[in-house]
BAVO-548345 format. One record per residue: x, y, z of N, C-alpha, C in turn. Coordinates in steps of 0.001 Angstrom, whole numbers, padded with zeros to 6 digits, always signed. Layout:
# residues N
XYZXYZXYZ...
***
This chain:
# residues 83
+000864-001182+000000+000000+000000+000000+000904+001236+000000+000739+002404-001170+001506+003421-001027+000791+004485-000037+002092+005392-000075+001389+005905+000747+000380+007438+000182+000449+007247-000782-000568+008184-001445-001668+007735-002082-001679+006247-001560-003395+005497-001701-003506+005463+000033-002928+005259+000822-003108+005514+002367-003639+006954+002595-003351+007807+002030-003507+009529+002216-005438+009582+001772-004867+008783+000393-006514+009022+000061-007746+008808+000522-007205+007411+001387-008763+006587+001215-008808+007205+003047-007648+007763+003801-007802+008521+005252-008782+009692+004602-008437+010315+003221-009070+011661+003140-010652+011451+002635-010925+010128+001742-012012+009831+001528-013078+009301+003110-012238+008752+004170-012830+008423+005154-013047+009552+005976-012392+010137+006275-012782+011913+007022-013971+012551+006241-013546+012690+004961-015289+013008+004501-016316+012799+004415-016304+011396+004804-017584+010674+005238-017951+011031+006478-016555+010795+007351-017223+010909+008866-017605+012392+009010-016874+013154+008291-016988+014305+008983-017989+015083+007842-018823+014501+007020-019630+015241+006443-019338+016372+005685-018234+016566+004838-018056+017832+004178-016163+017686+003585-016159+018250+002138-015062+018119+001689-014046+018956+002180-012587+018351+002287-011287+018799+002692-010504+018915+001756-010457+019562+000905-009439+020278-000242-008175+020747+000602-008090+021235+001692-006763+021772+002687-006197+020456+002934-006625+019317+002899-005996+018116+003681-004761+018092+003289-003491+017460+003940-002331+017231+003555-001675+016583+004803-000828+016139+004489-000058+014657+005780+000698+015856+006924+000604+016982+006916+000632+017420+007989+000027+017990+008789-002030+017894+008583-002775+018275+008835-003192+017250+010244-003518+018442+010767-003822+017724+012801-005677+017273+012691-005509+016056+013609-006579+015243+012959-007575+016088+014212-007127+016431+015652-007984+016950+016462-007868+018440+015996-006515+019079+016399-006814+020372+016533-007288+021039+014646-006851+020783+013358-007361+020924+012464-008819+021010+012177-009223+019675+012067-010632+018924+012022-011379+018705+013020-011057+018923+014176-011816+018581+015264-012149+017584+015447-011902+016664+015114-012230+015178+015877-012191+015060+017138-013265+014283+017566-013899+013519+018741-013393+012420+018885-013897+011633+020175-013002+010453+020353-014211+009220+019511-015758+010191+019206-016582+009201+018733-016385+009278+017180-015582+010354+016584-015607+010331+015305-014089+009773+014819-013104+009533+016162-012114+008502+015409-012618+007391+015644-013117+006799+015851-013937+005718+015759-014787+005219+014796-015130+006363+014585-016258+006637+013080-014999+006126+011506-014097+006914+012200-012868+006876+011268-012386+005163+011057-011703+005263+011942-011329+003953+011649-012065+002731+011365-013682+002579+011987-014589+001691+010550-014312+001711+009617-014609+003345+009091-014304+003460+007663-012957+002739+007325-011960+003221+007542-010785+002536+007094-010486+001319+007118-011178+000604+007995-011177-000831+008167-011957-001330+006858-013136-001005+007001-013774-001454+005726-012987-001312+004026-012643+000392+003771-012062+000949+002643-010582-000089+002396-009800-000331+003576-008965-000997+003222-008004-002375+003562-009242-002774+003976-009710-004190+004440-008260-004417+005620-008557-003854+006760-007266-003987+007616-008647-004184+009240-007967-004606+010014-008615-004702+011499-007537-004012+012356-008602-002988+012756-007899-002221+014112-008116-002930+015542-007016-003337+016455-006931-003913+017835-007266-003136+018765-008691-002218+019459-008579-000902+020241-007852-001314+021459-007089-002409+021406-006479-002251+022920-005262-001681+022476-004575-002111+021226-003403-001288+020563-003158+000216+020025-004646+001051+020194-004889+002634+019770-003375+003213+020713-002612+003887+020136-001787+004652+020925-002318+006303+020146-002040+007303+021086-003129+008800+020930-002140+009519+019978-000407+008946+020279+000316+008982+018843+000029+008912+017527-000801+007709+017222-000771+007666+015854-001944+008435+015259-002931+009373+016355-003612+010227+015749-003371+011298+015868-002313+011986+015365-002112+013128+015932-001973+014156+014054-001401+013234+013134-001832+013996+012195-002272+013048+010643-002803+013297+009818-003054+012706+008973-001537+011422+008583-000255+011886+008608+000788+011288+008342+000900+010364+009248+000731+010467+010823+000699+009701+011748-000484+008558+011765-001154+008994+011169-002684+008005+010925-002358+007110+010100-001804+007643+009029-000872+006983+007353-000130+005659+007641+000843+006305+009101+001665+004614+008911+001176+004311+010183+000582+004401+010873-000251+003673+011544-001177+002215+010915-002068+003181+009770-002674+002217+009001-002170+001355+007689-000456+001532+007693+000500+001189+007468+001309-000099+007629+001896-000088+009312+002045-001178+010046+000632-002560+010006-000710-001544+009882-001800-002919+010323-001948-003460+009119-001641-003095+007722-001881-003490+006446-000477-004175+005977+000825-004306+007241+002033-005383+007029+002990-004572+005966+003014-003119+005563+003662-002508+004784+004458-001294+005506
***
């Protein structure tokens, strides 16, 4: 998985959860203080991504690290997809 199909399908999943397009997005964009995410809409998030790119998230393994910006989300969902 590159990481500019990882970028996408994070930016296609934020627009779902978060109801409205992100043209500003970019891998150094902050997933709370940017976008405002909730702790119920990373959650929201990572369905999506689970589904979009067929990976399973462990919530006992969430570290608050790997959400801290779109890039950090990237190889997060990185490591769980074995790349």
């Amino acid at each position: 998985m590159t990481t500019t199909h990882t970028v996408e399908a994070i930016r296609a999943a934020l627009t779902e959860v978060l109801n409205r397009d992100l043209p500003e997005l970019d891998q150094t964009t902050r997933l709370f203080e940017d976008l405002h995410l909730d702790s119920t809409s990373v959650l929201e998030l990572l369905m999506a991504l689970e589904d979009a790119l067929d990976i399973e998230v462990d919530p006992d393994e969430l570290r608050a690290e790997d959400f801290t910006t779109v890039e950090s989300l990237a190889e997060y969902v990185r490591r769980l997809s074995g790349n």
